[in-house]
C-alpha positions as CSV (number, residue, x, y, z in Angstrom):
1,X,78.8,74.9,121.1
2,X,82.2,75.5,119.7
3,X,83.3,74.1,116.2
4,X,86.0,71.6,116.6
5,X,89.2,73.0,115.6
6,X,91.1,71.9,112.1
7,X,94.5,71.1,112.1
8,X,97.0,70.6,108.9
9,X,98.5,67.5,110.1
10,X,101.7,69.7,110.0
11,X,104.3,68.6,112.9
12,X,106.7,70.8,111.9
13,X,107.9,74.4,113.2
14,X,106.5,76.8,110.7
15,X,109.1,79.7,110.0
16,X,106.2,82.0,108.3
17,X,103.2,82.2,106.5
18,X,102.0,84.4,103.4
19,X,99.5,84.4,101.2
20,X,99.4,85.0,97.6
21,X,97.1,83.8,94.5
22,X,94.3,83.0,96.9
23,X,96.0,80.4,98.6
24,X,98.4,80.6,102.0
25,X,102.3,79.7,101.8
26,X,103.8,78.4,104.5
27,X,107.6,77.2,105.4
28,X,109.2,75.0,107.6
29,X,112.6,76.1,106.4
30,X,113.2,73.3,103.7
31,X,109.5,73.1,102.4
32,X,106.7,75.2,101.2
33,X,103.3,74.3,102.2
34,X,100.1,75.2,99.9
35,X,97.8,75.7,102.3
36,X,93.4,76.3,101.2
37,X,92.6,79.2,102.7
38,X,89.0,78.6,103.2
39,X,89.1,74.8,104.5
40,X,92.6,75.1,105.6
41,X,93.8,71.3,104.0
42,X,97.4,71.4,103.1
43,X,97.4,71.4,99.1
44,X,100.9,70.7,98.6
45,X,104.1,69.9,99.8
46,X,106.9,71.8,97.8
47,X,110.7,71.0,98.6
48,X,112.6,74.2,98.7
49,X,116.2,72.0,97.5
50,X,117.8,75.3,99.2
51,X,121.2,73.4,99.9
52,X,122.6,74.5,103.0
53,X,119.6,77.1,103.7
54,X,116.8,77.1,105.2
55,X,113.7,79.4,104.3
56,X,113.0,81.8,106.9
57,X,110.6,84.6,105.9
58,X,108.0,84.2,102.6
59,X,106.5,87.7,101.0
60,X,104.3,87.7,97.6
61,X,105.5,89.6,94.9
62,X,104.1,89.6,91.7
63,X,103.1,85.9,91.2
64,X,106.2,84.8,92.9
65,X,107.4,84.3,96.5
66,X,110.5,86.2,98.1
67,X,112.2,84.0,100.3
68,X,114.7,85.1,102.9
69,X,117.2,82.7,103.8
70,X,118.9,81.9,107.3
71,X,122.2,83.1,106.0
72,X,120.8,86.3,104.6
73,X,120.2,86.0,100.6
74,X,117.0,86.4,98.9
75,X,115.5,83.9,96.7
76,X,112.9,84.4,94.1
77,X,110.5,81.5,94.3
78,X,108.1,81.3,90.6
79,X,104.6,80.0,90.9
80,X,104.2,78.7,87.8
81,X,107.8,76.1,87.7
82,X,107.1,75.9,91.3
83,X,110.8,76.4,91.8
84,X,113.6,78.8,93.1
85,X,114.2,80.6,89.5
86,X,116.8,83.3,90.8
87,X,119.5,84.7,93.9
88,X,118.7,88.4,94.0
89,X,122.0,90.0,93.5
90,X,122.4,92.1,96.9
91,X,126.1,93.2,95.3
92,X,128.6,93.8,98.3
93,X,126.1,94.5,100.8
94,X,125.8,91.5,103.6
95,X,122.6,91.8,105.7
96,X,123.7,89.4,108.4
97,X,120.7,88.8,109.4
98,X,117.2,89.5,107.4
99,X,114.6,90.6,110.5
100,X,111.8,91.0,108.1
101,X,110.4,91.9,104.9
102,X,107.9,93.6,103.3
103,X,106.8,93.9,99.6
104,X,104.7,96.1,97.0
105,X,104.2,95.6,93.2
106,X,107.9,95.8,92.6
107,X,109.8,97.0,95.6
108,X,111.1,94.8,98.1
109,X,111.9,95.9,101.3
110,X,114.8,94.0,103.6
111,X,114.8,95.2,107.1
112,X,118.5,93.6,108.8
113,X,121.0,93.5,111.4
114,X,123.5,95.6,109.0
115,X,120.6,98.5,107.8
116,X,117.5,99.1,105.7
117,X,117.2,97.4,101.8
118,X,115.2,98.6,98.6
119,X,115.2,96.4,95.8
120,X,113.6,97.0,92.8
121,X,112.3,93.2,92.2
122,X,112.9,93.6,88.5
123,X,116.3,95.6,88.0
124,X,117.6,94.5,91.5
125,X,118.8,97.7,91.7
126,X,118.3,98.6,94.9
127,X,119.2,101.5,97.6
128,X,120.4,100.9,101.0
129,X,120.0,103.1,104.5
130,X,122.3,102.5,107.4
131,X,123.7,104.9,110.2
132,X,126.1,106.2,106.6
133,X,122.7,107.4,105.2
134,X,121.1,108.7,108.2
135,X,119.5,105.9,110.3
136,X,120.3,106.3,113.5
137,X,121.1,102.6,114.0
138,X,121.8,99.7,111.7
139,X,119.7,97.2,113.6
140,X,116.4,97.2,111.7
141,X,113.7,94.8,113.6
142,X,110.3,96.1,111.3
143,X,108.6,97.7,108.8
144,X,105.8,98.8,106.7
145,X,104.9,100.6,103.6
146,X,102.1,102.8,103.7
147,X,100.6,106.0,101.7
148,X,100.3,103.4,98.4
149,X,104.1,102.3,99.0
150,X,105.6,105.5,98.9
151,X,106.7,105.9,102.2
152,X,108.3,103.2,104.2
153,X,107.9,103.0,108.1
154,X,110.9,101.3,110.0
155,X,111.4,100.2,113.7
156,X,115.3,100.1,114.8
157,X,117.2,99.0,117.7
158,X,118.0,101.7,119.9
159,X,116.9,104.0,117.4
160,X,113.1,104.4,117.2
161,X,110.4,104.8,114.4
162,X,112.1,106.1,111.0
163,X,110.1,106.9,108.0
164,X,111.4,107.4,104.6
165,X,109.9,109.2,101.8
166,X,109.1,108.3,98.2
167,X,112.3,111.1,97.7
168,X,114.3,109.1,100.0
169,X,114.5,112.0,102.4
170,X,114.9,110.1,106.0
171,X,112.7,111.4,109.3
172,X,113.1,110.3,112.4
173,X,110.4,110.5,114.8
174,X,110.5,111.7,118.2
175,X,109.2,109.2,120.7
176,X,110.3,110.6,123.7
């Protein structure tokens, strides 16, 4: 016999799901959800108050979340005031539209419709790659850090599988 399956009592549409100091995070674009990971019972309901935003994609960093908004910025949600404690200052650059990130112990990493991000989660400095900087397209749809973080692994739009190294040297691979 099959166990009966558990359910969250969550109706709504759930925009992405994380997990970070042994519990899962979830969003419905104006909420977080706390979520057990071993009984999966919803633990809290956490309202974003992102005027105007909604939440789209949630990565750990540090014991805080990264939240990508619908209209491109970057939030910095902190466990501990369970609250949006900073904007991360993306200077001139305009994403468009944030496809997905990924983070490491202090590097986030902002794949977008207008090129490739690296922020440095505590200077915010950060480095940006676009078809200027060698990409063959600006359309970034994936990544992934491997090798310990130092290399990053992106998937473009009409442009293939790019990785770039720890020395920021950019190599594009030949799928064909």
């Amino acid at each position: 016999s099959s166990a009966a399956p558990r359910y969250l009592g969550l109706n709504a549409q759930i925009h992405s799901l994380t997990e970070l100091a042994g519990s899962y995070w979830s969003t419905d674009g104006f909420n977080l959800f706390k979520i057990n990971r071993k009984s999966l019972l919803l633990e809290e309901i956490i309202n974003l108050n992102l005027i105007g935003e909604e939440a789209r994609i949630l990565r750990p960093i540090q014991n805080s979340l990264i939240i990508a908004t619908d209209r491109g910025n970057v939030k910095v949600f902190d466990l501990a005031s369970k609250s949006v404690v900073r904007s991360m200052d993306l200077g001139s650059w305009d994403p468009i539209r944030i496809n997905e990130m990924a983070t490491s112990k202090d590097r986030i990493a902002i794949a977008s419709e207008a090129g490739l991000a690296i922020i440095n989660f505590n200077t915010e400095a950060f480095r940006l790659y676009n078809i200027g900087s060698g990409l063959p397209s600006n359309r970034v749809i994936s990544l992934a850090f491997s090798e310990g973080f130092s290399r990053i692994s992106v998937g473009l739009d009409g442009g293939g599988l790019v990785e770039i190294d720890s020395n920021e040297n950019v190599h594009i691979s030949d799928l064909d």
